[in-house]
TIZA-446514 format. One record per residue: x, z, y of N, C-alpha, C in turn; residue number from 1. Coordinates in steps of 0.001 Angstrom, whole numbers. Each point is the difference from the previous one (the first is absolute). Example, Ala and Ser with C-alpha at 12.3 -4.5 7.8 and 13.67 -1.06 7.14 Angstrom:
TIZA-446514
n.px n.pz n.py ca.px ca.pz ca.py c.px c.pz c.py n
13190 7800 -5690 -890 0 1190 900 0 1200 1
-350 -720 1050 820 60 1190 -770 730 1090 2
//
This chain:
TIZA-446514
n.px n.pz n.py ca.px ca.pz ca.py c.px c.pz c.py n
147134 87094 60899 -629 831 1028 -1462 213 -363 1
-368 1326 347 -1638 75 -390 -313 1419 829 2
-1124 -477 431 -841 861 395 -301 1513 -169 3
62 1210 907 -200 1248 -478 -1297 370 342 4
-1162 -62 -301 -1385 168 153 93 1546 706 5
208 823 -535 221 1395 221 717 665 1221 6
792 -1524 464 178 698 1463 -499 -739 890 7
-1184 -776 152 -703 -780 1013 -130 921 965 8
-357 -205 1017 -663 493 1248 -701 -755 45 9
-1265 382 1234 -1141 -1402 382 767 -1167 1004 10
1366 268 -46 1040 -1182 1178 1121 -500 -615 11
210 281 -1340 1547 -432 -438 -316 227 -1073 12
1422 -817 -1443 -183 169 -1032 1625 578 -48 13
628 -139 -1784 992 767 165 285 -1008 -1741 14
1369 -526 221 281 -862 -948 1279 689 -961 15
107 7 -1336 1327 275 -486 425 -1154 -116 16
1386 -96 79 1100 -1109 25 763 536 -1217 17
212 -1697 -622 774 382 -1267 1286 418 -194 18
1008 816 1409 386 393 69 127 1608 -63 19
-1356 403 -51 -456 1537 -25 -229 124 1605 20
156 -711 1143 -484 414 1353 -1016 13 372 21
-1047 420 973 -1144 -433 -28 -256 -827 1547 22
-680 -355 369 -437 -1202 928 -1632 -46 405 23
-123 588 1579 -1012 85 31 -743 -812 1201 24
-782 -864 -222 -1099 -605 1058 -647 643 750 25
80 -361 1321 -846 497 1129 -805 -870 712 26
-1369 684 414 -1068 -948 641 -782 843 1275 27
239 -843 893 -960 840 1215 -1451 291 -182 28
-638 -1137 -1153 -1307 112 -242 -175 461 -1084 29
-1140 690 -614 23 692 -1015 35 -1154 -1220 30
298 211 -1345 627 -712 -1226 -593 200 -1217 31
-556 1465 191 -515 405 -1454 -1197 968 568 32
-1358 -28 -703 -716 1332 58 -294 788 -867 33
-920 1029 239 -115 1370 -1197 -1232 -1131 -517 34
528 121 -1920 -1255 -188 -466 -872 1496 -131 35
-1017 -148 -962 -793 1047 -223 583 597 -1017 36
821 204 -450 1173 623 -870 1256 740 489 37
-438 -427 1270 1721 673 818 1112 -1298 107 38
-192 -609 -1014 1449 -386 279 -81 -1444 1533 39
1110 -335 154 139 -1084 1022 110 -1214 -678 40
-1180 -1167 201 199 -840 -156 562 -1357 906 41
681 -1393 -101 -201 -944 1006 -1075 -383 510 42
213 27 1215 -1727 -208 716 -146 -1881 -213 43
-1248 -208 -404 -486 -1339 8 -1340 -296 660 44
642 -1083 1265 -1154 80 1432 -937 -650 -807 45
-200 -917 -1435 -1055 -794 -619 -1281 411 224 46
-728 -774 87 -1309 61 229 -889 11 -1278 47
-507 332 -377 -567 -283 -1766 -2031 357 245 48
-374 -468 -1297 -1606 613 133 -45 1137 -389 49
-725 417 922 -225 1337 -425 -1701 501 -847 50
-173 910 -782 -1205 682 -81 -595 1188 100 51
666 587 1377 -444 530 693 -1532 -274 728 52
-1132 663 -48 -1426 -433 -17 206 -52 1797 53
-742 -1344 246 138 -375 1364 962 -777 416 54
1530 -391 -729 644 13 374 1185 -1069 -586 55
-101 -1723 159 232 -980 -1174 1229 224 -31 56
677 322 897 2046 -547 238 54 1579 78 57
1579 2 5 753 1160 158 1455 59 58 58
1244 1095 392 673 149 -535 615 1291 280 59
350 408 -1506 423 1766 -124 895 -37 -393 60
857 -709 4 1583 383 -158 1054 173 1432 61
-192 914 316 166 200 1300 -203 790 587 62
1340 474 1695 -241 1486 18 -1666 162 672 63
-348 -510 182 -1921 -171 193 -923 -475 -978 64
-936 -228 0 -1145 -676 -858 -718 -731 1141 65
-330 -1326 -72 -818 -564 551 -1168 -986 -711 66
-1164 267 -30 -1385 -547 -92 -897 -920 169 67
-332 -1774 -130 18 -450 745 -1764 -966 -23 68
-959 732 438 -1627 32 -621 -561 -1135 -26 69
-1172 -287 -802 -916 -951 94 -991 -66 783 70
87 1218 994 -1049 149 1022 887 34 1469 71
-1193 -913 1154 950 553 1031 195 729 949 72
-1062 1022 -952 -48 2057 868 1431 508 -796 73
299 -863 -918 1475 1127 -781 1019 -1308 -87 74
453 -392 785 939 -1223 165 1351 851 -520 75
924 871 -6 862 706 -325 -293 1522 12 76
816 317 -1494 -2 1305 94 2053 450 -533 77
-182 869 1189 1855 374 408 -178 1473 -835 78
978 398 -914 -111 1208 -578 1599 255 161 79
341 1396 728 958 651 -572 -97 1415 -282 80
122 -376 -1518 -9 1664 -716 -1838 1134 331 81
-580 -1237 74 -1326 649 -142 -488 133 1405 82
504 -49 1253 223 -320 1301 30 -1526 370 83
-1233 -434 1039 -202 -1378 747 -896 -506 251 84
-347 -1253 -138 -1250 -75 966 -691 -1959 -878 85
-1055 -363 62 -242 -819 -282 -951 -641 1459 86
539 -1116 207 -57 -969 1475 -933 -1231 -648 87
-1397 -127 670 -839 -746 23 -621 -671 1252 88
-1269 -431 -446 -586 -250 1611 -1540 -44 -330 89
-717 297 987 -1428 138 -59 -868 -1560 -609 90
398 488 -1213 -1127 -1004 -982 255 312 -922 91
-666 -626 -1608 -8 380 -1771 57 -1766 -145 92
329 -672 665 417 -1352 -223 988 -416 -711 93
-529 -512 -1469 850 14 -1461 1673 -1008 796 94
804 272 -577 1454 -304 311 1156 -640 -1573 95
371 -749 402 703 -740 -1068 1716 160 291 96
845 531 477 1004 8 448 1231 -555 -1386 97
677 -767 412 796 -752 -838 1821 403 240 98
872 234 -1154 1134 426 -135 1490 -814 -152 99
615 244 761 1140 -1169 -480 1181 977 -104 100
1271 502 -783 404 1067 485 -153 1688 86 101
621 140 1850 -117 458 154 -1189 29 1123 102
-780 -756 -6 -1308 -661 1049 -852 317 -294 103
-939 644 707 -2005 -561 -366 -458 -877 1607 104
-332 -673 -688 -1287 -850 1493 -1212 303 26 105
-839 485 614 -937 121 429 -780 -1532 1086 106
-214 -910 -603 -360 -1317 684 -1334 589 500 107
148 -326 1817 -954 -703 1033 -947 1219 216 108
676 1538 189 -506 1479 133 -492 -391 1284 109
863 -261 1300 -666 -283 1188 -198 -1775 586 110
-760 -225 -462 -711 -1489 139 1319 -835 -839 111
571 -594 608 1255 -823 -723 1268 1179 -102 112
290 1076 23 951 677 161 -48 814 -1447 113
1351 -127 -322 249 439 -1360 671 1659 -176 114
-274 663 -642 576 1315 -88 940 -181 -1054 115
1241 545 -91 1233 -419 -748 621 984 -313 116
262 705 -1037 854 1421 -132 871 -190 -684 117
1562 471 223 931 -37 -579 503 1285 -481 118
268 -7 -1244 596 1253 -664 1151 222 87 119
457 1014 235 1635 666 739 613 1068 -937 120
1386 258 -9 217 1382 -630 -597 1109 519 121
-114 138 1298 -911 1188 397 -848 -398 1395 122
-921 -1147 266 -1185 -191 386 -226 -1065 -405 123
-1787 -249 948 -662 -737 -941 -549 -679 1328 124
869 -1203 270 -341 -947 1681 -1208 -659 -332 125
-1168 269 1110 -1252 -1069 -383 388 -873 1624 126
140 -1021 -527 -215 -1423 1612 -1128 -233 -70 127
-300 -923 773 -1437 -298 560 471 -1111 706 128
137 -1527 -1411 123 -1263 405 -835 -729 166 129
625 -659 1644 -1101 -879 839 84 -1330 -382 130
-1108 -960 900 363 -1556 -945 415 -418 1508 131
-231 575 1202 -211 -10 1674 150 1016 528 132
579 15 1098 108 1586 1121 -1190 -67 447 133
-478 1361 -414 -1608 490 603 442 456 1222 134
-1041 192 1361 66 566 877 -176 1603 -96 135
484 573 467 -390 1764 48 -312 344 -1472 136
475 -171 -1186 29 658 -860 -156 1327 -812 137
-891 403 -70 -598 1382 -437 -429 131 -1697 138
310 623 -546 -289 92 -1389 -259 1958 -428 139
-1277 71 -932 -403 734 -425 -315 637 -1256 140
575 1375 -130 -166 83 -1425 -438 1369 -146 141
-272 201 -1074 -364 1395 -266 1027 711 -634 142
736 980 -338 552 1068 -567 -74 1119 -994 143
-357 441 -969 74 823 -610 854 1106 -604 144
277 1110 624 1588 815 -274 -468 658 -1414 145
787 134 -1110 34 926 -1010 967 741 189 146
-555 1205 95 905 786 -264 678 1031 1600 147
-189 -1075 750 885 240 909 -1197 131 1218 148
789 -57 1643 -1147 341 606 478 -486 1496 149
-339 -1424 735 171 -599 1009 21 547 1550 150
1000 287 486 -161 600 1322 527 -1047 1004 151
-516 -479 1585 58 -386 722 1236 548 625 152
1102 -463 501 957 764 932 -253 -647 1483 153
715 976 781 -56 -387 1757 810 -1104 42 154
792 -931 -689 955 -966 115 -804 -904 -225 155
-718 -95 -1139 -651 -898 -309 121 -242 -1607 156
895 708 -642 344 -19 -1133 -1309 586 -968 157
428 -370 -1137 -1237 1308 -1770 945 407 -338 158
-441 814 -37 890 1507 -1268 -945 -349 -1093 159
490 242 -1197 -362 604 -1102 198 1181 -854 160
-1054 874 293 808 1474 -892 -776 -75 -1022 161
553 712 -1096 -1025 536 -753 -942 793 172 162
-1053 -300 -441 -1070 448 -132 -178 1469 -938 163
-976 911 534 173 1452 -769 -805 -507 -1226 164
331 922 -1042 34 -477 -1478 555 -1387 -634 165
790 91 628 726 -1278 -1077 1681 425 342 166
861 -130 -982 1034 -53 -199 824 -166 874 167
1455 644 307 737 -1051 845 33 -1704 -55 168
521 -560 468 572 -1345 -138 1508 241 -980 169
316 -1540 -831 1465 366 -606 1120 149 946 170
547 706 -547 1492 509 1170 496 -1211 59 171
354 164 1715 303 -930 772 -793 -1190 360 172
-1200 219 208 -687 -579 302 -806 499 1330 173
110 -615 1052 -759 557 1317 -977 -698 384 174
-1462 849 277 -1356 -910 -149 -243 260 1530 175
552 -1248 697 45 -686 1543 -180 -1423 -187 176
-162 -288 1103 -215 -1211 509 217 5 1757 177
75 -1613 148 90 -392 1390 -297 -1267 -63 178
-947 -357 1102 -633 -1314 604 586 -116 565 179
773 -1576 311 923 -264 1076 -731 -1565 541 180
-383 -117 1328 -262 -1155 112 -1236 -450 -416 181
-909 963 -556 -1618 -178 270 -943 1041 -153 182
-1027 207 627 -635 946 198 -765 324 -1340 183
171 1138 291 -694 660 -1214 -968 1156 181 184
-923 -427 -440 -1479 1272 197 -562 787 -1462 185
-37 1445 455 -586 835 -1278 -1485 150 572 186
-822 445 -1454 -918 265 204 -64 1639 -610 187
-383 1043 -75 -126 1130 -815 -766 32 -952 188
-110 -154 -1226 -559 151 -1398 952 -642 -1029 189
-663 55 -1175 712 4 -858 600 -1644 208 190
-665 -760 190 508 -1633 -128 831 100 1765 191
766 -1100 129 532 -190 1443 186 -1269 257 192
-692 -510 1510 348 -1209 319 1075 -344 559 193
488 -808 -278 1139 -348 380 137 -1677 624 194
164 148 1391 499 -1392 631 1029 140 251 195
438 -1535 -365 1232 -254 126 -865 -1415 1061 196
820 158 1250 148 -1078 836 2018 -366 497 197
128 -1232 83 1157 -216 -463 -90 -305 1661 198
1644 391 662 237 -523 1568 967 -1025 -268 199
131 -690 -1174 831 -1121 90 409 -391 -1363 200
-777 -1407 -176 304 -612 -1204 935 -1356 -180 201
1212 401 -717 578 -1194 -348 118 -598 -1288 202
37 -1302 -131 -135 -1222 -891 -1387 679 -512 203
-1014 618 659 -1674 156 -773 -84 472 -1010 204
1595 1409 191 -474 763 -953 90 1216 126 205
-1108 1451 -456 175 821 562 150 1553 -1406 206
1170 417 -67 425 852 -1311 -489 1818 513 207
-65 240 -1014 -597 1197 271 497 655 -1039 208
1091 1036 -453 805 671 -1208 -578 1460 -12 209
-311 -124 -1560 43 1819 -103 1059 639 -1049 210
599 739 230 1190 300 -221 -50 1087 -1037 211
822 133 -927 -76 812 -862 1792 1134 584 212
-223 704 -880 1371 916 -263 513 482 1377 213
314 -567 1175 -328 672 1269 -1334 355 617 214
-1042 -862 215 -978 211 382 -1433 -927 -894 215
-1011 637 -299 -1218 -497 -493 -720 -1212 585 216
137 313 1792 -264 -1341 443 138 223 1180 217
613 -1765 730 210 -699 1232 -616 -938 79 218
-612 -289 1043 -755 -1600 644 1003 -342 667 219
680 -839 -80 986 -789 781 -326 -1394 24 220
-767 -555 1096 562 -1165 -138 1017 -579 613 221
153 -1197 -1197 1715 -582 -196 155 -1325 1228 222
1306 -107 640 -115 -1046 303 1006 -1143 -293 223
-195 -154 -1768 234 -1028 -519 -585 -431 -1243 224
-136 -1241 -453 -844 -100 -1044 525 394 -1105 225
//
């Protein structure tokens, strides 16, 4: 049995059997992405160094690119297809973030509280691990959209559209979002603040996913660790 490269999709592969039949794998989550060649490769959530300027960790094998800085005005940068946003917070306070995996840690961002991102086939979950349940919990960050262009909805939700002069997004890709479960505030200019206050934290930890291939990004926090 072996592999038919040529008929991947980004969800399934497609096997010949040494019978002459073929045999094909299916996955709800995506499996393979476009390299810069076209073709589909297996996605690998690995974390590796990167040298990208600004920017020690990384990983681009995947239907996203994610970024992961030495500063902590550029704590992540989310790319799909030239479309996304890089999520910081108001300071140039040098940053050491360490890799295991599919992991980066960000140790002791809010006093003892650790920022934690996990790499996905198509998002990129940052938690926000506690060592203790804080009271009233509020956390702040800044935003940066490339490409694209942040709108407030009456629900409470972000849209993300593209922005005029830049490209679509890759097909099938829808640049939305939705906050579920904590408030979220824009500011109008190019950077955007963004609070996330959480109405309920369990085991002291609070996840926040931005999503690739359906949507660019969601604040959700999770309620499980």
């Amino acid at each position: 049995m072996k592999e038919l490269p040529g008929r991947r999709t980004p969800t399934s592969k497609v096997f010949q059997l040494a019978d002459g039949r073929t045999e094909a794998e299916l996955s709800s989550d995506p499996i393979h992405f476009q390299a810069s060649n076209g073709t589909l490769r297996p996605i690998d959530t690995t974390v590796k160094a990167s040298r990208a300027s600004g920017f020690s960790l990384a990983n681009e094998s995947n239907s996203f690119r994610s970024f992961f800085g030495t500063r902590v005005d550029e704590l992540v940068k989310f790319d799909l297809g030239g479309h996304g946003m890089t999520l910081g917070m108001a300071t140039t306070k040098a940053l050491t973030p360490s890799a295991a995996g599919d992991t980066v840690t960000c140790p002791d961002m809010f006093g003892d509280a650790d920022l934690v991102y996990q790499v996905g086939p198509d998002q990129l979950k940052e938690s926000i691990a506690l060592e203790s349940a804080p009271a009233g919990p509020t956390y702040r960050f800044s935003l940066k959209p490339t490409g694209v262009k942040a709108v407030e909805q009456s629900d409470g939700s972000i849209a993300f559209h593209p922005a005029s002069g830049f490209p679509r997004p890759p097909a099938g890709s829808e640049l939305t979002g939705q906050a579920l479960g904590a408030t979220d505030r824009l500011q109008r200019g190019d950077a955007l603040d963004l609070c996330i206050a959480a109405r309920r934290v369990t085991r002291w930890r609070i996840a926040i996913g931005w999503r690739a291939v359906r949507s660019l990004g969601a604040a959700v926090p999770a309620d499980e660790a």
